[in-house]
Structures are given as C-alpha cells and as structure tokens.
C-alpha positions in Angstrom: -26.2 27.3 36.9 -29.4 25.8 38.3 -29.3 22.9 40.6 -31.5 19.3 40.6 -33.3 21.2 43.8 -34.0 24.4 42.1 -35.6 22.5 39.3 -37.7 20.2 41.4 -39.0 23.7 43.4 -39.8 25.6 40.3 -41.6 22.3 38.8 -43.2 21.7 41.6 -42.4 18.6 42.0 -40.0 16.1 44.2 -36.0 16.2 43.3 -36.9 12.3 42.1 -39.5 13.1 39.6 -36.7 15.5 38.5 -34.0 12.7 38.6 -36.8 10.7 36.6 -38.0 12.9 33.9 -33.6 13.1 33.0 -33.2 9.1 33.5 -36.4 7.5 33.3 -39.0 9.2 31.6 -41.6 6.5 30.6 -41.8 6.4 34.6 -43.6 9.7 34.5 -47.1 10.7 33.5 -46.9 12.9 30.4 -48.2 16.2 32.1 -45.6 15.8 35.0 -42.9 14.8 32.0 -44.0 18.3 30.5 -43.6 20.8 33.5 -40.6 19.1 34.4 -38.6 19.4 31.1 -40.0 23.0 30.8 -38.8 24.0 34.2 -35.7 22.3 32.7 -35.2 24.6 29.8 -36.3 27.9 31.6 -33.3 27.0 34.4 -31.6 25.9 31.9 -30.7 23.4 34.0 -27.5 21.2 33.0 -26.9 17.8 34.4 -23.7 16.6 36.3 -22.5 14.2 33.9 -20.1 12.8 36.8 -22.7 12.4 39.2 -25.0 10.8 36.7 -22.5 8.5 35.5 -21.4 7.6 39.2 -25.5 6.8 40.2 -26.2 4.7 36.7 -23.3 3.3 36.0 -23.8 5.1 32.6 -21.2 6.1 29.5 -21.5 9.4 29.3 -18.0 10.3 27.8 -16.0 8.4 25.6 -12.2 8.3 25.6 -10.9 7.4 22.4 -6.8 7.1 21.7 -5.8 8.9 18.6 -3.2 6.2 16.6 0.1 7.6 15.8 0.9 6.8 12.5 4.9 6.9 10.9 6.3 10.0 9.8 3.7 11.7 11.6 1.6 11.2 8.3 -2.4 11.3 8.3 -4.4 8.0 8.1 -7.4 8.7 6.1 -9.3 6.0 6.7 -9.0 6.5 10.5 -9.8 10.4 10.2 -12.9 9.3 8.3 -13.4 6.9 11.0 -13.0 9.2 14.1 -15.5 12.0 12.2 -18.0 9.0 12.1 -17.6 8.0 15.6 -17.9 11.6 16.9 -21.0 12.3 14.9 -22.8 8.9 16.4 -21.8 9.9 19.8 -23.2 13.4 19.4 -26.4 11.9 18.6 -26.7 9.7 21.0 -26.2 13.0 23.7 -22.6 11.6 24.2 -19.0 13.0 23.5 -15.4 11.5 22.6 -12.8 12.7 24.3 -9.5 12.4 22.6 -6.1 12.0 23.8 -2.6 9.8 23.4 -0.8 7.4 24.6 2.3 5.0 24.0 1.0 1.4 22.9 1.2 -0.9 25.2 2.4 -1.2 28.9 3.9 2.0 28.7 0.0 3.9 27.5 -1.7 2.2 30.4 -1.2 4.8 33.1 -2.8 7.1 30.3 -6.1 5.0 30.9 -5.8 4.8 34.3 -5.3 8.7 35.0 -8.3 9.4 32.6 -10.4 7.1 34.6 -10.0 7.9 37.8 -10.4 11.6 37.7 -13.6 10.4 36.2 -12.9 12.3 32.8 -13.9 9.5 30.8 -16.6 6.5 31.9 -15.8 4.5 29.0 -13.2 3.7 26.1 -13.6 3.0 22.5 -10.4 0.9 21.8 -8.6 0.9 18.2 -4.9 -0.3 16.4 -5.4 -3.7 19.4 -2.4 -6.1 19.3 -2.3 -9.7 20.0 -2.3 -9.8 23.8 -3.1 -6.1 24.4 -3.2 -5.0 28.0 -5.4 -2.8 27.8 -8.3 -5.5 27.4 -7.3 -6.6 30.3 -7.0 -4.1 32.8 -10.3 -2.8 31.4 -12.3 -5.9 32.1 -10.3 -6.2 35.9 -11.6 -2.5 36.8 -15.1 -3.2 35.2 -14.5 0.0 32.8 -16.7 -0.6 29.6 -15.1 -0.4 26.5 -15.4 -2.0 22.8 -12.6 -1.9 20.2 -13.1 -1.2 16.4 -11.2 -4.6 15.0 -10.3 -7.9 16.0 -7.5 -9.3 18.6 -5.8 -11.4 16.0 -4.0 -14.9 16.8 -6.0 -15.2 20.3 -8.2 -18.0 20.5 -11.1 -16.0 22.0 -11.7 -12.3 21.6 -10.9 -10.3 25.2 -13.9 -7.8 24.6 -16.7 -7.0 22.6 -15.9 -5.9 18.9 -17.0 -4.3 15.7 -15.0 -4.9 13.2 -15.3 -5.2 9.0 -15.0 -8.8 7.0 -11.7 -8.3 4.9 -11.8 -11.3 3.9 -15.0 -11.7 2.1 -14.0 -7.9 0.7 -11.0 -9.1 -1.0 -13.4 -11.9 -2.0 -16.0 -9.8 -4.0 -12.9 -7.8 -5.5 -11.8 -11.0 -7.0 -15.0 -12.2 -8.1 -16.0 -9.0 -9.4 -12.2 -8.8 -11.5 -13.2 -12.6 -12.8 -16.5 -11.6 -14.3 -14.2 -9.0 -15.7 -11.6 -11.5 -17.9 -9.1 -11.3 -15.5 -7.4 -14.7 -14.9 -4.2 -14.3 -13.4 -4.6 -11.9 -10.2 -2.0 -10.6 -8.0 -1.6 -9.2 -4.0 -0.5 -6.7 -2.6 0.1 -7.5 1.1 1.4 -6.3 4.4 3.7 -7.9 6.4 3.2 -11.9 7.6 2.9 -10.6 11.0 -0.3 -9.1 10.6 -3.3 -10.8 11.4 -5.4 -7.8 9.3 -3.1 -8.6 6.1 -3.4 -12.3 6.5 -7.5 -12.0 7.4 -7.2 -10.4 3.8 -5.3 -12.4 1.9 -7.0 -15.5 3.4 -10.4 -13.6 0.9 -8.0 -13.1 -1.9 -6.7 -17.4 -1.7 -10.3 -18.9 -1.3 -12.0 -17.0 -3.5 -9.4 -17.4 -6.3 -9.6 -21.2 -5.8 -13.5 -21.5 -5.5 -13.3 -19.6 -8.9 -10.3 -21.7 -10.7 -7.8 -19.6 -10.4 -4.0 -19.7 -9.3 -3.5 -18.5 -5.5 0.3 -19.8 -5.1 2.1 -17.6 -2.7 4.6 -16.4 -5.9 1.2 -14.6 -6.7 1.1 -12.6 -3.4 3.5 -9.5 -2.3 4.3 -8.7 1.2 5.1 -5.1 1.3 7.1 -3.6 4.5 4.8 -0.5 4.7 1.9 0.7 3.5 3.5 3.5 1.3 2.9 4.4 -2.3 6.4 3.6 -3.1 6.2 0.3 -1.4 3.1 -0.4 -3.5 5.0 0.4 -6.7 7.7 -1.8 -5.9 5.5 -4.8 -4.9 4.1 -4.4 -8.6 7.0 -4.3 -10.2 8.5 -7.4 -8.1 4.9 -9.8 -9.6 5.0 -7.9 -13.1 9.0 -9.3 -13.3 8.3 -12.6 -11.6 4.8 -13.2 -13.8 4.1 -11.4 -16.9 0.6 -13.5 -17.1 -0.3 -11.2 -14.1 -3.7 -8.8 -15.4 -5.2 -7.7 -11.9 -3.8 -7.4 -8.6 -6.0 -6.5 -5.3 -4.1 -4.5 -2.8 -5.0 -4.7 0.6 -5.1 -0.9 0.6 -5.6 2.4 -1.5 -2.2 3.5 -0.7 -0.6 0.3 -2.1 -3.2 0.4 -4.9 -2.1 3.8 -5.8 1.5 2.6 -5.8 0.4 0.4 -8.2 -1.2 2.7 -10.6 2.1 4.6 -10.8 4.4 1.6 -11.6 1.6 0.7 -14.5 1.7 4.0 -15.4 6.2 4.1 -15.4 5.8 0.8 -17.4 3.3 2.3 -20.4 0.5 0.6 -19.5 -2.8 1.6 -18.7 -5.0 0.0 -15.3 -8.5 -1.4 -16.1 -7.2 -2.5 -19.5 -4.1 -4.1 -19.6 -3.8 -4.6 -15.3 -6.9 -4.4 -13.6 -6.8 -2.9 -9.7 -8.3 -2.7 -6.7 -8.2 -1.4 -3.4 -9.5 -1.8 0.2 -11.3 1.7 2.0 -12.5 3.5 -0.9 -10.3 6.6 0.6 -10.8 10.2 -0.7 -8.2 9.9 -3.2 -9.8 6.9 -4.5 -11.7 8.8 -6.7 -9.7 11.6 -7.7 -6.5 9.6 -9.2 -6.9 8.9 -13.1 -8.2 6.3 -13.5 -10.0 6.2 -10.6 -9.7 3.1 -8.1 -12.1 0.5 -7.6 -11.8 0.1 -4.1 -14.1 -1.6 -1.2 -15.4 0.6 1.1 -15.6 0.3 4.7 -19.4 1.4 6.5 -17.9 4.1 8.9 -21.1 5.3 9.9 -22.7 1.9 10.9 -19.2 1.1 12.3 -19.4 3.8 14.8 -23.1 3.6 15.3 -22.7 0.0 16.4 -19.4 1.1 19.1 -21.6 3.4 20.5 -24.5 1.0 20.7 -22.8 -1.4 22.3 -20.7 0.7 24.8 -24.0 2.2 26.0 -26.3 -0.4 25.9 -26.6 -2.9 28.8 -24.5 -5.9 27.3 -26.3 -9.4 27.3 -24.0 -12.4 28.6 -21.0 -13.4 26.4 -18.8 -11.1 24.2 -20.8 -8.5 21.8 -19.2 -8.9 17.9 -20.6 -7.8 15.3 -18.7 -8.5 11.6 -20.0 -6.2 9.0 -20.0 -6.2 5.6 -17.9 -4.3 3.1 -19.4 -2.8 -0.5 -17.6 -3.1 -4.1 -17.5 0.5 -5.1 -16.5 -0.1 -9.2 -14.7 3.3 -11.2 -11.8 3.0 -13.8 -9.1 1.2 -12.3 -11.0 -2.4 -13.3 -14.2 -1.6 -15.3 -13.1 1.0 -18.0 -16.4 2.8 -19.5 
C-alpha cells in the first residue's frame, strides 16, 4: 500500500500539500488539488484513519452498542434505526462499528477498551438511563459522543441529543382520532418508571383536554412489557372498566397490535367500532388487517443529524435537536 511520502513524490509535490488536498482542500489551488488526488487514485493510496484521527482530533469511526432486547427478540424500530445510521455514516466517508456491552457500570470497561486501542474515536449512545455513566466518563476523557433520546428525570441533559417529540406524536394521534368522532379515547402505556412512556402519555393528557375530552388516569393502561399479549390485555382491562371507550393510542405498534387482536377476540372491528393507533409506523404496521395508523419516526434525519453533530465542531452548550414525528393514516382509524 502506498505511503503519504510515495504520493507527495509521484505528485510532485510536498508530503503537506498531500496532507492538504486529504484534510483541507479549499487550501489548495485547483491544478495542485488535481495532480494530487490523481496521484492519489493511481497509488491508490489509503489514509491511516488512526493517524488522521490522532492529528485532527477527527471521528472517523463510530462505535455504536447494539441494545439487547428480552427473549433475545428483534426490535424493529431499532434495526430500522441502526440501517439508517449506517447508511448516513457511509456517506459522510465514516463507518459504525458495532459491538455489546452490559448496561451500566458493568459495560463501561467495554468503552474504555474500544477507545484506547483507538478502534473507535467516537460513540453514538442509545437505550440512556437516568444517571447513565457513560455520559460521564465520556465527557471526563473528552471522547465525543451524542445519544439518540433523552436522559429522562435529570434536570439538564449530560450530552448532546437527537431525539423524537412523543409527546406532540401522541398529540396529532388524538387530534387526528377527534376529527374522526372519537370521544372517549384510551392508552396504552409502559411502565410509570419510564420517562419515554410518561413523555407520551403527557401528548395523549394535554391534547385530550385542549380538545374536551376525558384524560383521567382510569383512561390510561400501564402495560408491564411491550408484548402483543400485554397489549391485548391492557385493552381488554379499559374495554371492562369503560365501555364508552371508541379509540385507544398505544404508545407502540406492538401494543397496538395487541390491541387489534383483543378487538378482533371481542367481534368487533378497529376503525369502526374502536379506533387505533400506534407509535413507529413498524413494518408490520402495514401488513396486519386492518392496517395501523401509526406515527412514524424520521430514521433518516435521525441518523443524519447524530452524524452531524458527532462530526461537526460543536458550538458552546449542549447540541439537541427535537424532531418531529408524521401521522401516517391506514385502516385501524380511518376506514375507506
């Protein structure tokens, strides 16, 4: 493999204007930029991302922690997320790097091994907990990183974030199941420990009341899991409790699908008798009869924005950037 050296002798020029034309090419005139990049391609010369990274200070590779999820069961949400974040750091001539690692304490020596045999120079952070060491350590070794979500229950965020505004999601669900007839609306929940589930139901509370509806907590299901079956039993504990009930948001496809199938146990049919909704818009969002109405997280902007601001020179303060959901309307709630 050529070297910086045997580029700069075949160009012609210094090992700088080499060093240049790879790292700062507006410093170079534009016939010096072309003998340099074509001397470049005919050595096929390859930079030393480790050396580069060590004299810029630049993210070249990405490490990114693959979540464990129970049961050893797929998350498709976070596979559609990891292809999107993969694709934006391809085109920005990065890579991800993927490994695992407990959560917690016990996954920091993880980090700390990847870093200092320099096989990452940054970390895209995901599934972060309410005083999450990882933050932390990160920000005492100077390591850049940015998570995909919010630190929930802290006062300030510990890092830069992108993240996605369940709340005003669940919001345009309800809205758009009003301008449907729907007057009595359920949720399906997570657990009270969640900041995620309570971000959620938070959209689901306000925009009920802003519209005139009941919002009492009878209204709202905590499920234990995010399972199907856990989905149908949530519906079939507000069905008993409130028979008025004719839509319920669920704070996820899965539990929205568990919802479809108690309707469907019970005889009656979603979108006309119980309207529902979800929250990712999921492949199998569109493939269950009827189909779900579901809000749909941007995955591509999501990652394009964690790679922007893991690779961009950050400006003073935290970088956060809350993006915006989109209603994607099928069966479940509008019946054609």
């Amino acid at each position: 493999m050529a070297t910086l050296k045997q580029v700069a002798a075949h160009a012609e020029v210094s090992v700088q204007t080499v060093s240049n034309a790879l790292n700062a090419p507006h410093r170079l005139r534009p016939d010096t930029l072309r003998r340099v990049t074509r001397s470049i391609e005919l050595l096929n010369y390859r930079p030393n991302r480790i050396a580069r990274s060590l004299r810029t200070s630049a993210v070249e590779l990405i490490g990114y922690c693959v979540p464990s999820w129970p049961n050893g069961q797929a998350h498709l949400v976070m596979d559609q997320f990891l292809h999107a974040l993969c694709a934006s750091a391809e085109s920005s001539g990065r890579h991800i790097l993927l490994f695992t690692a407990p959560v917690g304490v016990e996954g920091m020596p993880v980090y700390e091994d990847l870093h200092a045999r320099r096989l990452v120079d940054g970390f895209v952070l995901s599934q972060t907990e309410t005083h999450d060491p990882r933050h932390g350590w990160l920000k005492e070794q100077q390591i850049p990183f940015v998570s995909f979500g919010r630190v929930w229950k802290q006062s300030t965020q510990p890092g830069p974030w992108v993240d996605v505004d369940g709340a005003g999601g669940c919001a345009t669900a309800v809205r758009h199941l009003h301008k449907t007839g729907r007057r009595r609306i359920g949720f399906l929940s997570w657990p009270k420990t969640s900041g995620l589930a309570e971000d959620r139901l938070t959209g689901w509370q306000t925009s009920c009341r802003e519209l005139g509806l009941p919002a009492g907590r009878e209204l709202a299901f905590h499920c234990q899991e995010d399972t199907i079956d856990e989905g149908a039993r949530g519906t079939a504990e507000l069905l008993d409790a409130d028979r008025g009930i004719d839509a319920i948001v669920a704070i996820s496809d899965i539990l929205a699908l568990g919802a479809l199938r108690e309707l469907t146990r019970r005889g009656l049919t979603a979108g006309v008798e119980v309207a529902v909704t979800g929250f990712d818009d999921s492949p199998l969002a569109s493939v269950v009869s009827p189909a779900l109405t579901s809000i749909r997280q941007p995955m591509d902007q999501i990652a394009t924005e964690l790679i922007d601001i893991l690779t961009t020179p950050a400006p003073a303060g935290a970088t956060e950037r809350l993006l915006q959901p989109e209603l994607v309307v099928r069966g479940s709630s509008a019946p054609g």
